[in-house]
C-alpha positions as MATLAB code, in Angstrom:
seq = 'XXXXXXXXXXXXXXXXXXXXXXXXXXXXXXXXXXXXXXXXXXXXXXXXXXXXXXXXXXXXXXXXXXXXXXXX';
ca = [
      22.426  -17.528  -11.553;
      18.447  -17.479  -12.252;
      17.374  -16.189  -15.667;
      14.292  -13.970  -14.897;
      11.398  -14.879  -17.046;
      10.716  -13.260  -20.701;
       7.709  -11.573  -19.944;
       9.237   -9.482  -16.656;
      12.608   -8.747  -18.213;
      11.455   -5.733  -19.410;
      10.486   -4.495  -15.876;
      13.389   -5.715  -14.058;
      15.479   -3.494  -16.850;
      13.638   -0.574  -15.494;
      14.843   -1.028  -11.706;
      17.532    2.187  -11.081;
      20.700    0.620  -10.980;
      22.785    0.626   -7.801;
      25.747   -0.259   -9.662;
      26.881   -0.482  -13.692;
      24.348   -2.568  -14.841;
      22.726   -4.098  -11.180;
      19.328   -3.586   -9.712;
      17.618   -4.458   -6.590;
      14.272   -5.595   -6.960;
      11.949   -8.162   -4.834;
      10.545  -11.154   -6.533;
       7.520  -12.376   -5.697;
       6.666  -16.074   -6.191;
       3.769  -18.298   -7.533;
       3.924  -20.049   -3.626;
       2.962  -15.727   -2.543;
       6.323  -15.858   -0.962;
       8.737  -12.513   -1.201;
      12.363  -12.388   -1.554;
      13.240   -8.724   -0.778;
      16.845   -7.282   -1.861;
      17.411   -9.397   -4.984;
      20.401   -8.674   -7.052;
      19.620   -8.436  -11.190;
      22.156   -8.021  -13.880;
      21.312   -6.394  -17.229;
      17.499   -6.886  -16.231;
      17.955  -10.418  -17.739;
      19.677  -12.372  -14.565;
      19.381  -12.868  -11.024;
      23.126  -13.090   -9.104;
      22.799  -12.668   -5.890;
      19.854  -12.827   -2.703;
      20.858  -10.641    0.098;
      22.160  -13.219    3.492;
      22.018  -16.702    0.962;
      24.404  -18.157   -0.830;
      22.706  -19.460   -3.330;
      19.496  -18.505   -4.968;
      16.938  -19.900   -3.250;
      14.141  -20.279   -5.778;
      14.715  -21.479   -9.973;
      13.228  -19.603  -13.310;
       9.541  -21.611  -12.995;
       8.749  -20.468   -9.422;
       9.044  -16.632   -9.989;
       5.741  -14.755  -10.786;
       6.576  -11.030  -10.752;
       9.246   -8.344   -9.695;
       8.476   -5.746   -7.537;
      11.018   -2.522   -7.896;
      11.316   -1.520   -3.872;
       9.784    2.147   -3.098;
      13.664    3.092   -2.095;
      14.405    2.777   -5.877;
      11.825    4.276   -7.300;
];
């Protein structure tokens, strides 16, 4: 589990949820890089990225969340 930054908890909060309390959202990293289909509980925490099994990237390397155009 990946605790998503302060500043963008607020956004991730606002994601639709696709279950009780779960959102899908893409986070974008400071490297550029995106991670489509990422799984956030309770807009505070990141559980899951769709095909790993584990999250690939830590707290310090995320630089925004992107709520996908399906969800919106």
């Amino acid at each position: 589990m990946v605790e998503i930054p302060k500043f963008l908890q607020d956004k991730a909060a606002s994601a639709p949820e696709i279950s009780y309390g779960a959102a899908r959202v893409t986070v974008i990293l400071k490297n550029g890089q995106r991670v489509p289909d990422v799984i956030v509980a309770w807009g505070r925490e990141i559980v899951k990225c769709a095909g790993k099994d584990e999250i690939p990237f830590t707290e310090n390397d995320i630089a925004d969340i992107e709520i996908p155009q399906r969800n919106r």
